[in-house]
C-alpha positions in Angstrom: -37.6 50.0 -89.0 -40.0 47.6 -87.9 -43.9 48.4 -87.3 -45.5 48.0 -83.5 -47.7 44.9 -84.7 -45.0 43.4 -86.6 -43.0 43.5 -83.5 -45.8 42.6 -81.2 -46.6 39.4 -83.7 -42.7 38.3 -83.2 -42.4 38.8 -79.6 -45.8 37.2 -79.6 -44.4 34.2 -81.9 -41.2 34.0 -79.5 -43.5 33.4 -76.4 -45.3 30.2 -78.2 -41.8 28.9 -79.2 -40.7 28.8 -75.5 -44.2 27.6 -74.2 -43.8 24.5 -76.9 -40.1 24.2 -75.4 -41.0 23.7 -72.1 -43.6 21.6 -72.7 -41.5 19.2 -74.6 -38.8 19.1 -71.5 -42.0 18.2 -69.3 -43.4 15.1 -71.4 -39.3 13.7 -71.7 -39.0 13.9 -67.9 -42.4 12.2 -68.0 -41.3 9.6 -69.9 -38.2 9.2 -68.2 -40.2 8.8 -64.7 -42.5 5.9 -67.2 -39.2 4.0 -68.2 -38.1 3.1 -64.5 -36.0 -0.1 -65.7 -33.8 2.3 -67.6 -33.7 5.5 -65.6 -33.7 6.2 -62.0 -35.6 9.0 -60.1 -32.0 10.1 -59.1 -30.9 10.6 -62.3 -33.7 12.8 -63.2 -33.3 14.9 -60.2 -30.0 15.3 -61.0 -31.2 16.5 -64.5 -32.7 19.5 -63.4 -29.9 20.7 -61.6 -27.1 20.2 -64.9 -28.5 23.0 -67.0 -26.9 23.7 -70.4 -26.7 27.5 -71.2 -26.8 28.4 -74.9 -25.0 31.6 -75.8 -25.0 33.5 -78.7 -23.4 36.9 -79.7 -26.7 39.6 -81.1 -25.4 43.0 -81.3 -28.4 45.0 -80.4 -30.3 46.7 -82.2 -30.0 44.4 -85.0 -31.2 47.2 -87.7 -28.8 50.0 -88.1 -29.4 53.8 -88.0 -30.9 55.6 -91.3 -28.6 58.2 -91.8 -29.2 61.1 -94.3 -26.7 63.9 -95.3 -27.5 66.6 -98.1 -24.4 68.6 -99.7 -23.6 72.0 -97.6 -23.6 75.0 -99.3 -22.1 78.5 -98.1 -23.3 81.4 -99.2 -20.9 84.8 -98.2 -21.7 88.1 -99.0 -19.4 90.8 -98.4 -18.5 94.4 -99.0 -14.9 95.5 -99.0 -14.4 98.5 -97.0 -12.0 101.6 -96.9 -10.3 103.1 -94.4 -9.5 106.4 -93.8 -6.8 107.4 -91.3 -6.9 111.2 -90.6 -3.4 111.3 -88.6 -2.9 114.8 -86.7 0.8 114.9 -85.5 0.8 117.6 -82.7 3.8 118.2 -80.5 3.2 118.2 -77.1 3.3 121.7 -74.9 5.0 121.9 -71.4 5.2 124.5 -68.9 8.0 123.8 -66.2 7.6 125.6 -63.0 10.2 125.4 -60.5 8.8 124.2 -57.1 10.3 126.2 -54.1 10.9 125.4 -50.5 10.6 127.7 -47.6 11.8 126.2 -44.1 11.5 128.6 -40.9 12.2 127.1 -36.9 10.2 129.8 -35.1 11.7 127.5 -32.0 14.0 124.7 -31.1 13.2 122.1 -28.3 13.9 122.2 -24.8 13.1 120.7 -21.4 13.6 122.4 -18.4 13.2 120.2 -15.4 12.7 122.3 -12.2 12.6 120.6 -8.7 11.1 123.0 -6.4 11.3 120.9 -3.3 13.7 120.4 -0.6 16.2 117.9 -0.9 15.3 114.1 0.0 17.5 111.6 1.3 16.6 107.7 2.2 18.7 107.3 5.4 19.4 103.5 6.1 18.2 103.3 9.3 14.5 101.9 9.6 14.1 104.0 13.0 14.9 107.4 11.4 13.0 106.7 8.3 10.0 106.4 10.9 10.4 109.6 12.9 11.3 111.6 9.7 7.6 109.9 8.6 5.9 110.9 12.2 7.3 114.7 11.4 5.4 114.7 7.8 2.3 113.3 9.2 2.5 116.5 11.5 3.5 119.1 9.1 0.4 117.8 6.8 -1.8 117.9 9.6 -1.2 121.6 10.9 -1.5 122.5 7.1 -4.4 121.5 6.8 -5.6 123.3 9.7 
């Protein structure tokens, strides 16, 4: 594993690599723009625009993992035990008791229906249905009294 100033003295190192970089595309188109018999301002333009991309595969990080294992070791202590089973067969006690039912009817239903008033009838004529209604009116009215 790298230190924090050896890092910061490579990144620091990458920076002046790229600052001498681009300063070396600079003075080329400079000198292209000088050389106008051989090289147009066209084709300069047009230079800056076709950019070549460099790739490259880094698998990052770049320094593997310190890994460390010690031999395991298991330690078990035990203590065998006994067991002791004290079994106590008993056989179970019962007492049946006969259940008993007792049904008495002190009284079986009835319905007596009693009509204690005089017989009605409906007649079919509307004019007789009003005078037997007039004569009701009457009776209730000298009841009353």
């Amino acid at each position: 594993m790298k230190s924090t100033m050896s890092l910061m003295k490579e990144h620091a190192a990458e920076g002046i690599r790229a600052a001498q970089e681009a300063t070396a595309k600079n003075v080329e188109k400079g000198n292209a723009m000088g050389d106008v018999l051989h090289t147009s301002i066209a084709d300069i333009a047009a230079s800056n625009f076709i950019s070549t991309i460099e790739t490259g595969l880094v698998f990052i990080p770049q320094e593997g993992p310190e890994v460390s294992f010690s031999d395991p070791s298991v330690e078990i202590e035990y203590t065998p035990d006994n067991l002791e089973f004290n079994w106590e067969i008993s056989s179970p006690e019962f007492n049946y008791v006969p259940y008993d039912i007792n049904v008495s009817v002190e009284q079986y239903p009835r319905v007596d229906i009693e009509y204690v008033g005089e017989p009605n009838y409906f007649p079919q004529n509307p004019n007789l249905l009003e005078a037997q209604l007039e004569e009701f009116k009457e009776e209730a009215n000298s009841d009353e009294e």
